[in-house]
N, C-alpha and C positions, 0 to 999 in steps of 0.2 A: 504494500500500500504506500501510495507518496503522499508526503503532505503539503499543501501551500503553505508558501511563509505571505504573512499578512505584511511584516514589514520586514523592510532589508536592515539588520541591525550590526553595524559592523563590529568584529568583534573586538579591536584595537580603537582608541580613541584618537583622531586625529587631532596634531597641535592646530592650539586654536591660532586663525592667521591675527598678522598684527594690523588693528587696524588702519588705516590711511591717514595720517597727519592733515589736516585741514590747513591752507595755507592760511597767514596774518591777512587781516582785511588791508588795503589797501588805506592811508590815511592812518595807521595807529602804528602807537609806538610799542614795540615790542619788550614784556619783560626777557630780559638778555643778560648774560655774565659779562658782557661789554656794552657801554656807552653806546645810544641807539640816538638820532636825531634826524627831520625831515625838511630836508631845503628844496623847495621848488619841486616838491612833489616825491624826491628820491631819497628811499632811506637809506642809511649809513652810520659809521661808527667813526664818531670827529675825533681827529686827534688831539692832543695839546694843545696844542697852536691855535684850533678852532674853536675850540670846547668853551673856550676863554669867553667865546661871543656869538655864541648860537647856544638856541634852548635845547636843552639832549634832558632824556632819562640816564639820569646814574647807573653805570653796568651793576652785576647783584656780586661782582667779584672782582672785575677790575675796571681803573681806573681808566680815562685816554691815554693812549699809548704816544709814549713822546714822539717827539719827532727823529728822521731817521739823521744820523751824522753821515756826511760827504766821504769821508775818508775811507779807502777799503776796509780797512781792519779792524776801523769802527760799528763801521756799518754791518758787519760780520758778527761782530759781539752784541750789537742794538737786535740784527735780526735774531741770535741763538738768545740772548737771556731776555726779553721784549717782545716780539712781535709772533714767534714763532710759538709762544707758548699754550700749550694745549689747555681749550676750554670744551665745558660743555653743550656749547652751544655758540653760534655767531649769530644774531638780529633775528635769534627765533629758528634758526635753521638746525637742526641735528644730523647727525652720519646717517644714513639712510632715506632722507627726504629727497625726494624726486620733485626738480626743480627746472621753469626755463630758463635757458642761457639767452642772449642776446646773442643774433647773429651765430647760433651753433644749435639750439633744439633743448631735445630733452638730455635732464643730465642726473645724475646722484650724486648726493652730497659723500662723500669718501670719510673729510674728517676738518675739525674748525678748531680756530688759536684765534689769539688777539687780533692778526691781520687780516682776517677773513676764514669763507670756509673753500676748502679745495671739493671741488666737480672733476667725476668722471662721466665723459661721454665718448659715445662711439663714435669713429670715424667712418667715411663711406669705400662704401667699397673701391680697391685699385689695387693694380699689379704692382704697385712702386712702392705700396710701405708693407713693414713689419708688423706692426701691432692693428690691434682692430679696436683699441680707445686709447683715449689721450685724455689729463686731467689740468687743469686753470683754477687757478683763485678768483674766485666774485666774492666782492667788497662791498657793492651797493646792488639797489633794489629802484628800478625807474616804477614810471607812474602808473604803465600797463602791468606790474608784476611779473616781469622779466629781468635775472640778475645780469650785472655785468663787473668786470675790472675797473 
């Protein structure tokens, strides 16, 4: 004798997906671990220099990031202890947030520090390159919600 199954009941529990991040409305300011501010429509993380003379929310962990010094070896040391330092977030954005680039598409956020967050996206297809993605730092956010450098 066979019997019908009424329901399909699996017998392993599938991980539950993670849901979809909702991007920041467009006009707010993001709580952020760095300094968030909006000039002319584009959000961004003022540095020093700015910060001084534009309205910004206070990052929830650092400050503006100074300015960068001219010098190689400077500028080397400002970017290792400064700029490059890993936060948990840049203007709202987290490591796995799927985001547009300006002028490149869709992208995933990889990983973010004081200076921004680094995107990976794919390249198109061709016989002339190696790799099948490429990653860029975005720093701001224009007025269509699109990031860019």
């Amino acid at each position: 004798m066979q019997t019908i199954a009424l329901f399909n009941v699996p017998t392993a529990l599938e991980p539950a997906a993670q849901p979809r991040r909702v991007p920041l409305p467009l006009g707010e300011l993001p709580v952020s671990s760095v300094p968030a501010a909006y000039d002319r429509d584009h959000l961004y993380s003022p540095k020093a220099n700015t910060a001084a003379v534009v309205d910004h929310r206070p990052g929830d962990q650092f400050p503006p990031l100074p300015p960068s010094p001219s010098e190689p070896k400077a500028w080397y040391a400002w970017w290792r202890t400064e700029a490059s330092v890993p936060t948990p977030d840049y203007l709202g954005l987290e490591p796995g947030d799927v985001i547009t680039v300006v002028d490149t598409g869709t992208a995933t956020v990889v990983s973010t520090c004081r200076f921004g967050a680094v995107v990976r996206y794919e390249l198109p297809p061709s016989e002339w390159r190696d790799k099948e993605h490429a990653e860029m730092y975005v720093t701001a956010r224009n007025q269509f919600g699109h990031w860019y450098r």
